[in-house]
N, CA, C and O atoms as CSV, one atom per row, in Angstrom:
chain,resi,resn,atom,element,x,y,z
A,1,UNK,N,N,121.711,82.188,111.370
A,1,UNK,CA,C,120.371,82.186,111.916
A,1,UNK,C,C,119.493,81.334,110.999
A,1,UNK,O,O,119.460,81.424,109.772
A,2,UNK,N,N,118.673,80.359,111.884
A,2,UNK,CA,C,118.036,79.659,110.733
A,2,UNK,C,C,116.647,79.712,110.651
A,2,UNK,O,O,116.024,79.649,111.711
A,3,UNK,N,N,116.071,79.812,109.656
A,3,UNK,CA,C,114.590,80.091,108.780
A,3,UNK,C,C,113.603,80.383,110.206
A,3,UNK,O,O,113.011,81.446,110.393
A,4,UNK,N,N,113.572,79.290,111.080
A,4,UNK,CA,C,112.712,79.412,111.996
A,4,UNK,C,C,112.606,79.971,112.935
A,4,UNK,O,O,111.561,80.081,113.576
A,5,UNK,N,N,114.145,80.650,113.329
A,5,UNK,CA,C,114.670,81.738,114.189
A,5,UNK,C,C,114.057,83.115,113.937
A,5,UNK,O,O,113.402,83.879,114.646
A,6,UNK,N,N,114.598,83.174,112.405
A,6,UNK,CA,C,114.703,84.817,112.166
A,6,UNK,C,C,112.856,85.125,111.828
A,6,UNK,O,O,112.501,85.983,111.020
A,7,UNK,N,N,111.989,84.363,112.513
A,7,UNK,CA,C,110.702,84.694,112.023
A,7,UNK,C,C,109.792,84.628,113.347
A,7,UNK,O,O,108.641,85.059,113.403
A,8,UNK,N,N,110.633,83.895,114.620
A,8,UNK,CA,C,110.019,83.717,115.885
A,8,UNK,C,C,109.759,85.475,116.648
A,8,UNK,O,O,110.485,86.470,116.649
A,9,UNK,N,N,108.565,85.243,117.154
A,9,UNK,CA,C,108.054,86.777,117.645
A,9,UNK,C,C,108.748,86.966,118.749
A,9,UNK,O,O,108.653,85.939,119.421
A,10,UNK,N,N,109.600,88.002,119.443
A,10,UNK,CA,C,109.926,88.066,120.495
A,10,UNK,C,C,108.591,88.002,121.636
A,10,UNK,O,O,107.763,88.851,121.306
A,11,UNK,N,N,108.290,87.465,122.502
A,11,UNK,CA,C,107.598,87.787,123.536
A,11,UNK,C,C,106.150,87.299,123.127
A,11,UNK,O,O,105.816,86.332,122.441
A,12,UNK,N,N,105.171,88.553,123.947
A,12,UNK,CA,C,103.981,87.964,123.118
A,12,UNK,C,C,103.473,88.300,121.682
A,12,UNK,O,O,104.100,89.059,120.942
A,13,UNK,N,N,102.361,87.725,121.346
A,13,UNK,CA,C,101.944,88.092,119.868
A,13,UNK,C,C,101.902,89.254,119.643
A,13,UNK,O,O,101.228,89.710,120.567
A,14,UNK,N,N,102.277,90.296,118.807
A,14,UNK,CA,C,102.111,91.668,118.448
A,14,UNK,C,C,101.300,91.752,117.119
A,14,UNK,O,O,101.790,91.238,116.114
A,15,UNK,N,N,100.162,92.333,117.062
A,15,UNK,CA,C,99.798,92.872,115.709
A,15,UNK,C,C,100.661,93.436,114.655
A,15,UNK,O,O,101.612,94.213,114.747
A,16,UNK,N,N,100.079,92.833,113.564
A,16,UNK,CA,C,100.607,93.806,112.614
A,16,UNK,C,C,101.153,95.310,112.294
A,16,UNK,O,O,102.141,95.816,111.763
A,17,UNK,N,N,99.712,95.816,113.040
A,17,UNK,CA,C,99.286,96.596,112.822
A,17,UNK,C,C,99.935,98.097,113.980
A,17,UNK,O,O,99.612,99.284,114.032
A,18,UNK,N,N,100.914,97.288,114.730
A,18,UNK,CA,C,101.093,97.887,116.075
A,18,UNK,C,C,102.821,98.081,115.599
A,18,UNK,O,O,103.660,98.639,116.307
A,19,UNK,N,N,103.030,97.597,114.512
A,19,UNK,CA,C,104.481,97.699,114.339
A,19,UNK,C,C,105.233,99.136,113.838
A,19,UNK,O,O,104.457,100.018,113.470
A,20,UNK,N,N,106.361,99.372,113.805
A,20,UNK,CA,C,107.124,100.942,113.536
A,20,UNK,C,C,106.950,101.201,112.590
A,20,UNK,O,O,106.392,102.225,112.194
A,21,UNK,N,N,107.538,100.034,111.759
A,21,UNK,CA,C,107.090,100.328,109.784
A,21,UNK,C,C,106.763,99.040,109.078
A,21,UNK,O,O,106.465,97.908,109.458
A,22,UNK,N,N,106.900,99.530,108.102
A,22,UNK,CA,C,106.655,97.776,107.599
A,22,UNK,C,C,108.311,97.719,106.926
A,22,UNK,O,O,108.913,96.674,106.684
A,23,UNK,N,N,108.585,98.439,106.813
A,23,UNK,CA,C,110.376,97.860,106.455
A,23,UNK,C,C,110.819,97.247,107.537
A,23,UNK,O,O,112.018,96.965,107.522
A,24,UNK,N,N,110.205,96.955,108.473
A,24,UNK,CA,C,111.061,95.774,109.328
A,24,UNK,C,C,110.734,94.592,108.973
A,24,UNK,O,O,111.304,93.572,109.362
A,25,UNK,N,N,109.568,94.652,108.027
A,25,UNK,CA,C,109.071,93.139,107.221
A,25,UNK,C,C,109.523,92.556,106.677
A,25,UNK,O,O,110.110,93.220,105.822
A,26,UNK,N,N,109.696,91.512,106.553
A,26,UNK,CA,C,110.513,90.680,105.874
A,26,UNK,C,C,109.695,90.511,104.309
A,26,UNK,O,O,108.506,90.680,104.579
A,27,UNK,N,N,109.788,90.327,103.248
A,27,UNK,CA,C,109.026,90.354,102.187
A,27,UNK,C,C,107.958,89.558,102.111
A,27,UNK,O,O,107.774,88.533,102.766
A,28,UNK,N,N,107.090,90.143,101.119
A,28,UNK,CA,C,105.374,89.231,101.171
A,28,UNK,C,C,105.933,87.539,100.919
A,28,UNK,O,O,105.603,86.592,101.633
A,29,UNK,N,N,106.780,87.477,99.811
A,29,UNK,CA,C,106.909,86.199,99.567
A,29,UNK,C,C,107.870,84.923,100.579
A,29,UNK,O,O,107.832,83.692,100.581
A,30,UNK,N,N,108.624,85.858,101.308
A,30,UNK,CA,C,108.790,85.630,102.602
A,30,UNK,C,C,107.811,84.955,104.113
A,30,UNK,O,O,107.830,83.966,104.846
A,31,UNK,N,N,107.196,85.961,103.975
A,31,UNK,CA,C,106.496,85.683,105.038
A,31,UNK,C,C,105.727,84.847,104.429
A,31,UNK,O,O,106.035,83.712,104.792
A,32,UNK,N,N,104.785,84.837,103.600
A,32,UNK,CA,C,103.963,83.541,102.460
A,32,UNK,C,C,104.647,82.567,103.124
A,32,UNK,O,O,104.321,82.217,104.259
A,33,UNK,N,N,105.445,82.155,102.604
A,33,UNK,CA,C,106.323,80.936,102.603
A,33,UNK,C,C,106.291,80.656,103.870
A,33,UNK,O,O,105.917,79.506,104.100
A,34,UNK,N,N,106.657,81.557,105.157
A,34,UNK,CA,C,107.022,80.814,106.536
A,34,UNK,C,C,105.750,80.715,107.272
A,34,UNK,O,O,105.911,80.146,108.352
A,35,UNK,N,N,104.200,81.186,106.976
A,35,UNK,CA,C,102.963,81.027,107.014
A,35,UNK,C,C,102.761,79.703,106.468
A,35,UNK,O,O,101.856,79.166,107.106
A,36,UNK,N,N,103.350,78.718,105.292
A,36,UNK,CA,C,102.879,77.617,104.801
A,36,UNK,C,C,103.977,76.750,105.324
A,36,UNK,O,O,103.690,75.553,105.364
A,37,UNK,N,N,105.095,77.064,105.706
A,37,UNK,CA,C,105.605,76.043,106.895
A,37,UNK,C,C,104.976,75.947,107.932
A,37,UNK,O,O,104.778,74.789,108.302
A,38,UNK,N,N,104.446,77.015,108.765
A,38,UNK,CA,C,103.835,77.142,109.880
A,38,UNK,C,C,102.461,75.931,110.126
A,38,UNK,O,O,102.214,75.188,111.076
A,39,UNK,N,N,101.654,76.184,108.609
A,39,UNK,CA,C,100.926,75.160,108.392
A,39,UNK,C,C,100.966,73.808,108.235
A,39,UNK,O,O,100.144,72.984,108.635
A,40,UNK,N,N,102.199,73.594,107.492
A,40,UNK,CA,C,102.953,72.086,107.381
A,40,UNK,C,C,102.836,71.141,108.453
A,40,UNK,O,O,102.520,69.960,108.594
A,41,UNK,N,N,103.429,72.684,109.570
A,41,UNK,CA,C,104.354,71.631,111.249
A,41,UNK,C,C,102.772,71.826,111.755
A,41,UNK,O,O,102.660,70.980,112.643
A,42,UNK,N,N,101.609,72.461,111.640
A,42,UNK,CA,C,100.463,72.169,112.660
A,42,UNK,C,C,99.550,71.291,112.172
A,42,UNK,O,O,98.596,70.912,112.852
A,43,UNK,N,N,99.837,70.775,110.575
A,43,UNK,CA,C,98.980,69.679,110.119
A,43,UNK,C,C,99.443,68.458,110.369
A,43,UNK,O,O,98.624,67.558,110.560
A,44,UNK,N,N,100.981,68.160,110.421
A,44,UNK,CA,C,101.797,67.061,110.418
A,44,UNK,C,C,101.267,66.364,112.481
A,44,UNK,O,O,101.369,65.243,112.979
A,45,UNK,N,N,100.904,67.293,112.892
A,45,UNK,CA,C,100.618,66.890,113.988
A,45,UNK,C,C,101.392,66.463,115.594
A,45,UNK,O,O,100.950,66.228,116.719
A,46,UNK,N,N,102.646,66.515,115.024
A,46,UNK,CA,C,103.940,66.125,116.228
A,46,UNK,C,C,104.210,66.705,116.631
A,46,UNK,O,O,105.347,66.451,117.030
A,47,UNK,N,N,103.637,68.257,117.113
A,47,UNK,CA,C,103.979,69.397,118.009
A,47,UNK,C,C,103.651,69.071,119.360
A,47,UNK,O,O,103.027,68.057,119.670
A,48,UNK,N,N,104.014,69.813,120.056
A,48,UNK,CA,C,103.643,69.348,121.831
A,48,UNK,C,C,102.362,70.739,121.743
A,48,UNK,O,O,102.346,71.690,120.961
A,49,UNK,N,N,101.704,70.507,122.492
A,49,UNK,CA,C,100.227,71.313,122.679
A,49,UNK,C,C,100.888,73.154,122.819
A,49,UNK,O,O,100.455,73.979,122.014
A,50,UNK,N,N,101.729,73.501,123.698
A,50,UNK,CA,C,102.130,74.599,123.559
A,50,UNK,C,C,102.975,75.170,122.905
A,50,UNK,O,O,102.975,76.383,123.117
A,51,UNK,N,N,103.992,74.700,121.917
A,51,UNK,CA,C,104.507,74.556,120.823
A,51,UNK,C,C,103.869,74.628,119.732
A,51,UNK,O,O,104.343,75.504,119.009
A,52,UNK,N,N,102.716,73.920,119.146
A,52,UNK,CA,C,101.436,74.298,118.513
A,52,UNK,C,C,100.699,75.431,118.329
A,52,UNK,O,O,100.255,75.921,117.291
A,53,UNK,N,N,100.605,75.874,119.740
A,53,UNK,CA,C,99.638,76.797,119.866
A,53,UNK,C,C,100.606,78.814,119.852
A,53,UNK,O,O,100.418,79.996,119.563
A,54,UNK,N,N,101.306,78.129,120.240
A,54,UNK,CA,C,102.942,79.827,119.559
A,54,UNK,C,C,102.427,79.535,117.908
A,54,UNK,O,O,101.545,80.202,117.369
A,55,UNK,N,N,103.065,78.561,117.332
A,55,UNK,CA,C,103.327,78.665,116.012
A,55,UNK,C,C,101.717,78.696,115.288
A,55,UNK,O,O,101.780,79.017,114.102
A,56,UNK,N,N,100.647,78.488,115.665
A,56,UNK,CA,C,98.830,78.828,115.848
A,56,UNK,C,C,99.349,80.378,115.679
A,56,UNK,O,O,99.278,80.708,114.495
A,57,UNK,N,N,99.837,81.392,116.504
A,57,UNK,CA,C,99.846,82.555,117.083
A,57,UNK,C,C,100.216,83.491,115.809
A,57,UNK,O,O,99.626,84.322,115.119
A,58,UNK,N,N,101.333,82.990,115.858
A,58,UNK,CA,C,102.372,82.918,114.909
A,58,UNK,C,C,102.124,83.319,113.581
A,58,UNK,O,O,102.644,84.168,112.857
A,59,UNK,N,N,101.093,82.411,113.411
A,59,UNK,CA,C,100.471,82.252,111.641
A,59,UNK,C,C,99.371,83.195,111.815
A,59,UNK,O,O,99.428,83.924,110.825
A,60,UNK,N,N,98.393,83.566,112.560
A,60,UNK,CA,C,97.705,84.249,112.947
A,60,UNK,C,C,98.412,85.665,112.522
A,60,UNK,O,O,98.209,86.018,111.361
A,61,UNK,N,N,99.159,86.445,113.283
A,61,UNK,CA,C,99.690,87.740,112.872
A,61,UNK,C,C,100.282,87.790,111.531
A,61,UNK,O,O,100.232,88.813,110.847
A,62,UNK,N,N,101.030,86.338,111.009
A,62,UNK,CA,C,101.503,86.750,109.332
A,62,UNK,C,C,100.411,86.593,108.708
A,62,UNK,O,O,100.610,86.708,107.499
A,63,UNK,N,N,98.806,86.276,109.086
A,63,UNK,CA,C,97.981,85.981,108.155
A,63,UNK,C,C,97.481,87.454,108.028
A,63,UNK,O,O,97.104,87.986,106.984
A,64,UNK,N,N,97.542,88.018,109.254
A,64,UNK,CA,C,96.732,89.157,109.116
A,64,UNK,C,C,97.881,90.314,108.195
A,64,UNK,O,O,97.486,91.063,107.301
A,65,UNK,N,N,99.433,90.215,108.705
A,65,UNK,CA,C,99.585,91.107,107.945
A,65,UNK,C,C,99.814,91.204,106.423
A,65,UNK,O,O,99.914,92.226,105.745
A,66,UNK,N,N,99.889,89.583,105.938
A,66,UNK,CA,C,99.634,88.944,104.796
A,66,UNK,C,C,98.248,89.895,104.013
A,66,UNK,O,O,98.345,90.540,102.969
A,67,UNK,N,N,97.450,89.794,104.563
A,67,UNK,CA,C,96.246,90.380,104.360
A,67,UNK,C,C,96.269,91.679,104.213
A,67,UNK,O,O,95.658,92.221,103.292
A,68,UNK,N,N,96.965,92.336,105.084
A,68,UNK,CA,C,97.143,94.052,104.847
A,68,UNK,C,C,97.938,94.277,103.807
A,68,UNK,O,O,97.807,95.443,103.433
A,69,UNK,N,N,98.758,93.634,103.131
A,69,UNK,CA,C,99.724,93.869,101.986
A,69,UNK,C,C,98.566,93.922,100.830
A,69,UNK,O,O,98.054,94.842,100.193
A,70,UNK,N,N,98.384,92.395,100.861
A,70,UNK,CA,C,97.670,92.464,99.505
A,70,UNK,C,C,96.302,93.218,99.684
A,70,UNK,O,O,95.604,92.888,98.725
A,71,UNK,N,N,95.630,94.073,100.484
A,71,UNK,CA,C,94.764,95.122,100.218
A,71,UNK,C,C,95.411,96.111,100.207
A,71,UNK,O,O,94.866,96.985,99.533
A,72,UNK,N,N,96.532,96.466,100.733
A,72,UNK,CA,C,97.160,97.762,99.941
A,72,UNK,C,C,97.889,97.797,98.333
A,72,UNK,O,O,98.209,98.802,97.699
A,73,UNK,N,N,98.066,95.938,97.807
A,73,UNK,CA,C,98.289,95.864,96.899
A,73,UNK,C,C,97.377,96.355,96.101
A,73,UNK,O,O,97.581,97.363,95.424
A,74,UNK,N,N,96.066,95.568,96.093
A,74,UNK,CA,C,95.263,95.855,95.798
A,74,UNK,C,C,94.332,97.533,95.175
A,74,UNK,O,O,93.861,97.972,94.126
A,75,UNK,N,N,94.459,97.858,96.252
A,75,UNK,CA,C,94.419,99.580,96.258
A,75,UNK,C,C,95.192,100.326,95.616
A,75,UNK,O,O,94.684,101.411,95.334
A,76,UNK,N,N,96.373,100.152,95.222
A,76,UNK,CA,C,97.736,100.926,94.828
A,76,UNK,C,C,97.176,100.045,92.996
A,76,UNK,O,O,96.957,100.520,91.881
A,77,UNK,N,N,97.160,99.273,93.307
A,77,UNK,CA,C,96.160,98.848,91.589
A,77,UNK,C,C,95.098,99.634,90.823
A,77,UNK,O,O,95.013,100.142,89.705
A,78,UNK,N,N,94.322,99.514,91.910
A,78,UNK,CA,C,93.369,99.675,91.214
A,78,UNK,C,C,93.399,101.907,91.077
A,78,UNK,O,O,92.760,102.617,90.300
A,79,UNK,N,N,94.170,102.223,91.924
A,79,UNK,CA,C,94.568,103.843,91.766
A,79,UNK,C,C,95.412,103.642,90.605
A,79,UNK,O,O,94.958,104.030,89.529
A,80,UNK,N,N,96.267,103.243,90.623
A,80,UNK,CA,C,96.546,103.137,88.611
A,80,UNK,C,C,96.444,103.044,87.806
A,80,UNK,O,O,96.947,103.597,86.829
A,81,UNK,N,N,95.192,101.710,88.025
A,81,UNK,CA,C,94.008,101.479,86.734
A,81,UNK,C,C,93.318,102.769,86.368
A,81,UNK,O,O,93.080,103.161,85.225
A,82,UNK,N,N,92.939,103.564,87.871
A,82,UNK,CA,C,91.974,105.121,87.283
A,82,UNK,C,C,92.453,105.712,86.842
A,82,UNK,O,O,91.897,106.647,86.265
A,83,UNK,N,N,94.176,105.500,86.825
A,83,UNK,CA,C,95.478,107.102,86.202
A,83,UNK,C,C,95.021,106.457,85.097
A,83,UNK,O,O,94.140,107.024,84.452
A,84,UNK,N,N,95.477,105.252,84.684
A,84,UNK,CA,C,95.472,104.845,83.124
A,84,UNK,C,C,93.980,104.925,82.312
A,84,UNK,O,O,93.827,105.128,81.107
A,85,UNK,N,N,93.046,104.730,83.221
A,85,UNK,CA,C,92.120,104.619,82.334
A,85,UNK,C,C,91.767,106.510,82.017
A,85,UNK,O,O,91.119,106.819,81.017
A,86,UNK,N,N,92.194,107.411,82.821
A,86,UNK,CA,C,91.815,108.764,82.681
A,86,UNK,C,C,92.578,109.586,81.359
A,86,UNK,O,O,92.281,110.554,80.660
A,87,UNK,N,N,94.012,108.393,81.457
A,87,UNK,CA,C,94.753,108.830,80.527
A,87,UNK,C,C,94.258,108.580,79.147
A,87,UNK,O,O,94.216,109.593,78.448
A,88,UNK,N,N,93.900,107.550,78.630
A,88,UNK,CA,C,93.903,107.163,77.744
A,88,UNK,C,C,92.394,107.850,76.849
A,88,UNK,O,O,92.237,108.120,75.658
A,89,UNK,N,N,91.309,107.977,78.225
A,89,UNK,CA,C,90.255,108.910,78.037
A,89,UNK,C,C,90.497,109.907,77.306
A,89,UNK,O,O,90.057,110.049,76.165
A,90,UNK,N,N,91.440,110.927,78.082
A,90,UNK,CA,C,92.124,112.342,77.664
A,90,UNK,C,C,92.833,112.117,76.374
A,90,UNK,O,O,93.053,113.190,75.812
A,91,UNK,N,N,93.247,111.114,75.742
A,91,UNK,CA,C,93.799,110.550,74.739
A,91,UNK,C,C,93.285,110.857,73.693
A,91,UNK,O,O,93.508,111.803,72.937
A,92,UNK,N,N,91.968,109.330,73.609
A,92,UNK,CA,C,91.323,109.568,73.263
A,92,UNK,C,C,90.308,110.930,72.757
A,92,UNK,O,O,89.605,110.989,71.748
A,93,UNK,N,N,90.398,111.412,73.251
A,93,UNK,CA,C,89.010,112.343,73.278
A,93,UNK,C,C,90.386,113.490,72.354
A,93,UNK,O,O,90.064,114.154,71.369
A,94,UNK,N,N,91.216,113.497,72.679
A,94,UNK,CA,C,92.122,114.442,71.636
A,94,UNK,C,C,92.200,114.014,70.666
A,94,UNK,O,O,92.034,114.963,69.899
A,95,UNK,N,N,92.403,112.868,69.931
A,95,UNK,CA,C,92.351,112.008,69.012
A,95,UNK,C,C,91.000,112.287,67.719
A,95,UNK,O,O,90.981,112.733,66.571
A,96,UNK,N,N,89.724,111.598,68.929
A,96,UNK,CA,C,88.405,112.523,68.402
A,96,UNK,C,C,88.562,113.760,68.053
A,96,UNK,O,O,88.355,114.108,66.890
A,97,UNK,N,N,88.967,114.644,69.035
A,97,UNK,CA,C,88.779,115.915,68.301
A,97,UNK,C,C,89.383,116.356,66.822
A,97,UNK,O,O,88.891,116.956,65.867
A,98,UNK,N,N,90.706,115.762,67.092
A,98,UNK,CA,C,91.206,115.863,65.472
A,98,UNK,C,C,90.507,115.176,64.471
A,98,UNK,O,O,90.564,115.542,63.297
A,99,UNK,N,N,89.960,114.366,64.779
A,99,UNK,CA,C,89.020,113.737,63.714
A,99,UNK,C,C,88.049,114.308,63.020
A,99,UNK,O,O,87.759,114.127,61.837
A,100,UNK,N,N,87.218,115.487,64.342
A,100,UNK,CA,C,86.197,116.112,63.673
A,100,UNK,C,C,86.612,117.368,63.090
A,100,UNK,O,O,85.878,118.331,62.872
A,101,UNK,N,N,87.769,117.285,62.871
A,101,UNK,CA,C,88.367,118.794,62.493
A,101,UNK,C,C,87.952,119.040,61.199
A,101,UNK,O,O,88.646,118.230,60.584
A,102,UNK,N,N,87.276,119.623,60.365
A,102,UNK,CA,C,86.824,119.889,58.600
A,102,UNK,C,C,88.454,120.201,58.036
A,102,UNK,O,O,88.793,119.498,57.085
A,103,UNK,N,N,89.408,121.130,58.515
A,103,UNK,CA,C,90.448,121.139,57.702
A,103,UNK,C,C,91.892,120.921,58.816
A,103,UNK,O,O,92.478,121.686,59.582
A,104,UNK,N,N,92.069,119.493,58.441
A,104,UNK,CA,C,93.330,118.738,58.924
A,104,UNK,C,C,94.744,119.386,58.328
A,104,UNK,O,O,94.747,119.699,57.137
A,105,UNK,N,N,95.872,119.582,59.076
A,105,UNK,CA,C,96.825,119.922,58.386
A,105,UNK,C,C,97.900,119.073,58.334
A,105,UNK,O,O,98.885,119.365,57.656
């Protein structure tokens, strides 16, 4: 199966967002990649008008679900940044306390 096969939508355009899971996704850096071919063949200009306008379609749904990754990337970040920064708080602040202790052992 080749590159341009295994990425063609059956039928009409389907949302992202309308799909079973996302493990039927092919990986972010995956789809990246067949989003900037997609762009290649509609800048290069030698498409026939409805041929164009599928692979238009096309890039459209990997842009959007392109987009839903990296805001759940995003999100799943920045909820770790608050574990770590809470941790290190709680750390801290134990740290302090031994500090102000008058008799250390």
């Amino acid at each position: 199966m080749g590159e341009n096969e295994r990425f063609r939508l059956p039928g009409p355009l389907m949302s992202p967002a309308k799909k079973d899971s996302a493990a039927d996704e092919p990986p972010f850096e995956e789809r990246l990649a067949r989003l900037e071919a997609l762009v290649d063949s509609l800048e290069g200009g030698e498409l026939p008008l409805e041929q164009g306008v599928e692979r238009y379609g096309e890039g459209v749904a990997l842009l959007q679900g392109l987009q839903s990754s990296l805001s759940s990337a995003e999100l799943k970040v920045e909820q770790l940044t608050q574990v770590l920064r809470r941790s290190l708080e709680d750390l801290e602040r134990g740290e302090d306390a031994g500090d102000l202790d008058p008799d250390p052992r």
